[in-house]
N, C-alpha and C positions, 0 to 999 in steps of 0.2 A: 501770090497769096493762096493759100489751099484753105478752101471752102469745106467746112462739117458737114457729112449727110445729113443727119440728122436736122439742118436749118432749111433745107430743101422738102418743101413738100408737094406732094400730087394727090390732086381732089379732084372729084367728079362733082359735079353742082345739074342738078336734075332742074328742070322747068315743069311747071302745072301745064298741062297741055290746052286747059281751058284758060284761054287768055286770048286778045282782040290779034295779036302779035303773034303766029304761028311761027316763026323764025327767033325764037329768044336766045338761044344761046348763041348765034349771028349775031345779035344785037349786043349781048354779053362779051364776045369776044372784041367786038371794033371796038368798046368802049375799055377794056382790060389791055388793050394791045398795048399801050402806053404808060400807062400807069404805075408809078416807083412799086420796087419789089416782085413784077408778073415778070416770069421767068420765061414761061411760055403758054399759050395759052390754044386750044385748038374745040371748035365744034362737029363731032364727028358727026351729030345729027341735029337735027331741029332743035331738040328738044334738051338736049345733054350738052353738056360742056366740061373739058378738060383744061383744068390749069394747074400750074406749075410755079409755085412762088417762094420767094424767100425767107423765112418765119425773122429774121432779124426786122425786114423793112412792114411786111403786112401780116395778117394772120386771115384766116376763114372767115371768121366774124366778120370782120372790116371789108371784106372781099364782098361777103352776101348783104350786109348793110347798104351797101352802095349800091347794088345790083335790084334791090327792093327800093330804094330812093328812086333809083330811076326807074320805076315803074313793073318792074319785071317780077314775075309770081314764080316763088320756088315752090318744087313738089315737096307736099307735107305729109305721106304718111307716117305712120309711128314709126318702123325702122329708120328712115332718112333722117325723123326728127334725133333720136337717138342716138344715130352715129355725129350728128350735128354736136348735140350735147358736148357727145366723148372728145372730141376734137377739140371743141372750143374748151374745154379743162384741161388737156393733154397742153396744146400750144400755148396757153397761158400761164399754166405750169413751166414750161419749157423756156418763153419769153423772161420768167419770174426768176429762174434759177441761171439765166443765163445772164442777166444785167443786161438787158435789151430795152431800149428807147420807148416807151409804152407813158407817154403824157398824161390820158386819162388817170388810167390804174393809179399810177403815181402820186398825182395828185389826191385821187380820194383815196390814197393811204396813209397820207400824209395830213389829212386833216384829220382821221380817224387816230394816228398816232399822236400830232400835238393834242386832240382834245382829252388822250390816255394819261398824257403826261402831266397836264393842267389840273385831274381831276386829284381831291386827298383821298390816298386808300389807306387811311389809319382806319382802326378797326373800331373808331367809335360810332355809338348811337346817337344817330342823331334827333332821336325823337325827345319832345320834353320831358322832365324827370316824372310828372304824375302820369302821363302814359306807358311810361316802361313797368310800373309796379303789375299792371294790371294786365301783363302778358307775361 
């Protein structure tokens, strides 16, 4: 089976250095080493960490969600938040156009769809008849 580039991706995930845990991306990585979708994953220093994952099985988001559950404080300045952004619109994008397994999203699209479908888009007024004269 021959795997898309494009479903492969590599990220660098930054730690705040102010935290009780001076080893976090150590921490990050034994807990990622296993985890459906980590391709690879390596901390070349304390504080950074490099992974490698399959946009089919996880995405970014899902990745740092977890990594903030258990405790771990990512670096926020404005660029990191930024490229975070772009990513998580890019991969969601890419998840969306690809018909990839994405439960949440799914679901509340799906409730946003049935309630579109439910709702009447005739073009009447629905306000009482003496109210309408008077606009």
């Amino acid at each position: 089976m021959e795997i898309d580039n494009d479903r492969i991706k590599h990220r660098q995930i930054a730690f705040d250095p102010v935290h009780p845990n001076p080893r976090q991306a150590h921490t990050a990585a034994e807990f990622l080493a296993e985890a459906p979708g980590i391709v690879e994953v390596h901390p070349p220093t304390p504080l950074l960490l490099k992974v490698t994952y399959d946009l089919v099985y996880t995405k970014l988001e899902e990745i740092e969600k977890a990594l903030t559950d258990l405790g771990l404080h990512l670096d926020a300045p404005l660029g990191y938040r930024l490229k975070r952004a772009l990513w998580y619109y890019t991969e969601d994008t890419y998840r969306a156009n690809s018909c990839c397994e994405h439960n949440q999203l799914d679901s509340t699209q799906k409730v946003f769809v049935t309630r579109y479908e439910n709702l009447d888009h005739s073009l009447r007024d629905h306000r009482p008849e003496h109210w309408r004269r008077y606009l």
